[in-house]
Each structure stands twice: as structure tokens, then as C-alpha cells.
C-alpha positions, 0 to 999 in steps of 0.5 A: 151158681155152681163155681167148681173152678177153685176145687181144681188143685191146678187153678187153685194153686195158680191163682193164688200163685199169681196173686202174690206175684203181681202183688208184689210186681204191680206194687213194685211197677208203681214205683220203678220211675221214682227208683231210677230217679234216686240214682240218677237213671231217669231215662233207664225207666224208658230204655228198660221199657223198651227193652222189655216189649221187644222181648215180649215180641221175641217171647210170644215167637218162641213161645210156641216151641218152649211150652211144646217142649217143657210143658206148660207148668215149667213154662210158667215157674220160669215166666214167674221167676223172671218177674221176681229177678227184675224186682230184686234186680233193681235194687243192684242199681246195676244198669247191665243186670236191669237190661239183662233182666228186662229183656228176661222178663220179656222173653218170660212175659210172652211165654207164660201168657202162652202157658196159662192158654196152653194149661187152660186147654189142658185142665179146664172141661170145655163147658168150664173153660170161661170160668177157669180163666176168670178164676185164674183172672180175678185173683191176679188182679185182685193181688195187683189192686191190693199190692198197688194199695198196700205199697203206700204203706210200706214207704213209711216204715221202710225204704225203697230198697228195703220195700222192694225187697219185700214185694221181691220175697212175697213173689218168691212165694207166689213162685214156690205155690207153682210146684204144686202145679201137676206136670200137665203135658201134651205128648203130641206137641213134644216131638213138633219142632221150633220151626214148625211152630213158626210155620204154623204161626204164618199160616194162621195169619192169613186164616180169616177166622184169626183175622176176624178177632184181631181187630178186638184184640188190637183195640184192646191193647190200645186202651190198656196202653192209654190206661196204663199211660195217657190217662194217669198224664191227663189225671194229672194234668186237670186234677193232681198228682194225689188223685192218680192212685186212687183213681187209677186203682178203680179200674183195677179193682173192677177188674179183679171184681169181674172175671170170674162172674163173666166168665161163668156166665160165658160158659152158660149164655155164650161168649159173644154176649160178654165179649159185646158188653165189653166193647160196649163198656169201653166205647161209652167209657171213652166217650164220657172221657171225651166230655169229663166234667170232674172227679165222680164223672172219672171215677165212673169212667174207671168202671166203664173201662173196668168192665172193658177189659174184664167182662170180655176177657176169660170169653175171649180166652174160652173163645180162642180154645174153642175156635183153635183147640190145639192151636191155640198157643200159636193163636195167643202168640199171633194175637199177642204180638199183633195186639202189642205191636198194633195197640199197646206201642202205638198207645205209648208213642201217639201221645207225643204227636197226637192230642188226648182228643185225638187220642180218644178218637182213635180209641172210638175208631179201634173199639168201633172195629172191634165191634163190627169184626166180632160181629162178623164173626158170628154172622159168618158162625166161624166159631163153629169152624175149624181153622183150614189147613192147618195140619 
């Protein structure tokens, strides 16, 4: 196995760069509930949630248009400077800031998503695109496992504001690792107005070949907003709150074990293999959740959803260069929005009228979808294409 990505000085610095910031924002993330509890804002955890998602929508619109104008490297130092303001924002108990900041992160949120694509079509050789992002992939993840296990740790020899603090300072260094990031640019997009973008961004959602790999996305989405919500409430419910972490932190631990293998291997036997095993992976997942008998049973499900949203990840990031080439950062935007409004949202407002059961069958139905839309893809070899009329 020949894995060269690392040698990259860009994807080297990046992931490690990535690493440390979730690290600390995924360890922080774990905790901001239980903070706003301490001053009396239960409710703020919601209300900045909300905030955050709509500017992630705002984000992915202008996206586009910022990278095309400052380049994919400032794009990312900005998405990764926001992410540490919040943490250290919090603990200003300053509700104004937190707003501000949510709503910053948004913004930067949707942006550097956009970013990482748009440096991935600069850096990464066509033949090693899956492999770049799974380089890139595994050690974000891998640093946000570690930060959700080490934060348990850190409450007993430090407070919660102190240990924020902390998480805020090795963020800072995951920010600092970026100006070593080559100032990659496309001249070609520089002069390409913001309302172009826009313009581009409505013709690619009528393009059959965007509309094909929307269902796959949106499905996507969805079980990662169950992941990140109704399953922890339904661990809960049937085995404890102590169980919640560790069982929870299976699923992120797969998911930083995966993308790098299944992204070399997507560059070798082709895309749509993994992106298959993937869906596969989440459908069989949702199904034994269905049936849940115990503990060792949920653990193997956290693997199986694990393997759903890694295994697939950097082909789909590669599949999304490929098909769009120079388009891709209005194609991520697109997809981005689509999968949020259609799958990440639903997946948080659902469990208020819709029982875990139903819950899990509209994961079927959706990962169902998913499946037949990718296979139309390849019946109708769209991936062979070029998007019409997109000029």
C-alpha cells in the first residue's frame, strides 16, 4: 500500500491543523449544555444552535464567492479562527458575544467546508484525490475522539471554565499550524463575481447529474443528526446516562479508523464501491437498532453507522471533483445546504412528533433513496459527464 498523502506539506499541516481544533471543539462541544446550565441559560444551548445552522446555510451561499476571492487557505484560517472564538466566548457568559459568535461560526463553518474541496482540487493529483481526503478526514476525526476522551480528565483537576480555556489554547495551535498552508490560488475564479456564483449555484440544481447524488447526501445528513441527537436520548433512556460516551465514542472512533484506508482504496477500485458499502453499512445499522437487545448489540451498531459515514466519505468528496472539476465549490454548497435543511434539521425537530421507531424508518426510507439514486448514477455513467451548460 502506497500512501504518499501525508508527504504533501499542504494535507500534512491541514490535518494535523484539524486535528487539534476538533480536538478541542469536539471535547468543548460535549460540555456547552452542562455551561449554560451553570448560569442559568438552559435554553441559550438551543437558541445558539439554531443560530449557528442558518448561518452555515448563509456560509455555504457566499462561500463560493469568498474562496473564489481570497483563496482556499485564508478561507480555512478564518473557518478555523471562528471555531476557536466561540469556545473562549463562552466563557465571557456574555449571551450578545455567544450570539455573535455562533452566527460567526456559521458563516465560517459553511466556508471552510467549501474551502477544504476547493484545496483538494488544487493540491490532490486526480489518481489520489480519495486518498488526500481521507488523510485529511482521519486525523480530524481522530482528534475530536481523543478530545471527547481526554475532556473527562481534565473536569477533575480543572474547572469548566479553566478547561475551556485550555481546549481554546491547543485550538489556537491547530490555527497557527495553517500558515504553513501554501497560498494555492485559482486565478481563474479571482475576477468571477459573488452573483455569478449565485447564478451558477441555481443552474446546477436543476442539473440531473447534482440531483442524482442529492438523495445520498440528504440521508447522510439525517443519520448524522440522529447520531448526534436521538440516539444519545434513546441510550439514555433504556441504558443510562454513563453509557452515552462511551457509546457514542465508538462511532467516532470508527470514524477516524476508516478514511483513509476507503479513500486509497477509492482511488484504486473506484468510488461507487465504497460509497455502496457505506449505505449498506448504515441501512444494516438502523435495522439491528430496530431490534436492540443490549449493550454489545449497541456497540456493533456504533460500528455499522461508523463504517456509514466513513467508508463513503472521501469517494464522495473525490466523486464530487471528479464530476464537477472547477464547479465543485458551488456543488459542495448546493449539497451542503440541501443535506442540512432536508436531513441534518429534520433529524433535530422529528423526534418532537415522531417516535424513535418512526424515526428509524424514515432513516430506512432516506438511506433507501440513497441507494437507488447512486445507483442511477452509474447506470446512466453520469460520472463520465460533464455538467451541461454551466459556463
Amino acid at each position: 500500500m502506497n500512501i504518499t498523502a501525508y508527504k504533501n506539506k499542504n494535507v500534512l499541516f491541514l490535518s494535523l491543523g484539524s486535528g487539534l481544533l476538533f480536538f478541542g471543539f469536539n471535547a468543548a462541544e460535549q460540555h456547552f449544555t452542562a455551561f449554560y446550565q451553570t448560569i442559568g441559560r438552559q435554553n441559550l444551548a438551543y437558541e445558539s444552535l439554531a443560530i449557528l445552522y442558518a448561518a452555515i446555510i448563509l456560509g455555504n451561499f457566499i462561500g463560493p464567492g469568498i474562496v473564489g476571492k481570497i483563496g482556499a487557505r485564508l478561507a480555512i484560517i478564518w473557518g478555523f479562527v471562528v471555531y476557536t472564538l466561540l469556545v473562549f466566548g463562552i466563557v465571557t457568559k456574555v449571551t450578545v458575544i455567544i450570539y455573535g459568535l455562533s452566527f460567526l461560526l456559521g458563516i465560517g463553518a459553511g466556508v471552510m467546508g467549501i474551502a477544504r474541496i476547493e484545496l483538494l482540487r488544487l493540491i490532490a493529483p486526480k489518481q489520489k484525490r480519495g486518498e488526500y481526503s481521507g488523510a485529511i478526514d482521519s486525523v480530524r476525526t481522530a482528534g475530536g475522539f481523543l478530545g471527547i476522551l481526554a475532556v473527562g480528565g481534565l473536569f477533575r483537576w480543572l474547572s469548566i471554565d479553566n478547561t475551556l480555556i485550555l481546549l481554546g489554547l491547543v485550538m489556537v495551535t491547530g490555527t497557527l499550524l495553517l500558515l504553513k498552508l501554501e497560498n494555492v490560488h485559482d486565478d481563474s475564479q479571482t475576477g468571477v463575481l459573488l452573483k455569478q456564483n449565485f447564478s451558477l449555484m441555481l443552474r446546477l440544481v436543476k442539473e440531473r447529474t447534482l440531483l442524482l447524488i442529492v438523495p445520498y447526501s440528504v440521508a447522510g445528513g439525517f443519520l448524522l443528526g440522529l447520531v448526534l441527537g436521538a440516539i444519545p436520548a434513546a441510550i439514555e433512556k433504556n441504558f443510562g446516562i454513563v453509557w452515552v460516551s462511551l457509546i457514542v465514542s465508538i462511532f467516532y472512533l470508527t470514524s477516524a479508523m476508516v478514511p483513509l484506508l476507503a479513500g486509497y482504496l477509492s482511488d484504486i477500485k473506484g468510488r461507487f464501491g465504497l460509497i455502496y458499502a457505506s449505505i449498506l453499512s448504515s441501512i444494516l445499522a438502523v435495522i439491528m437498532f430496530l431490534q436492540i437487545s443490549g449493550l454489545p448489540a449497541l456497540a456493533v451498531i456504533m460500528i455499522f453507522l461508523g463504517l456509514g459515514g466513513s467508508l463513503g466519505s472521501a469517494a464522495f468528496s473525490a466523486l464530487i471533483l471528479d464530476t464537477f472539476e472547477d464547479k465543485a465549490k458551488e456543488a459542495t454548497a448546493v449539497l451542503g445546504n440541501l443535506s442540512l435543511v432536508l436531513g441534518v434539521v429534520p433529524s433535530f425537530l422529528l423526534p418532537r412528533w415522531l417516535t424513535q421507531t418512526q424515526l428509524l424508518h424514515l432513516a430506512l426510507v432516506l438511506s433507501a433513496g440513497g441507494l437507488i439514486s447512486v445507483w442511477l448514477f452509474t447506470r446512466l455513467r453520469i460520472q463520465f459527464m460533464k455538467p451541461n451548460n454551466l459556463d
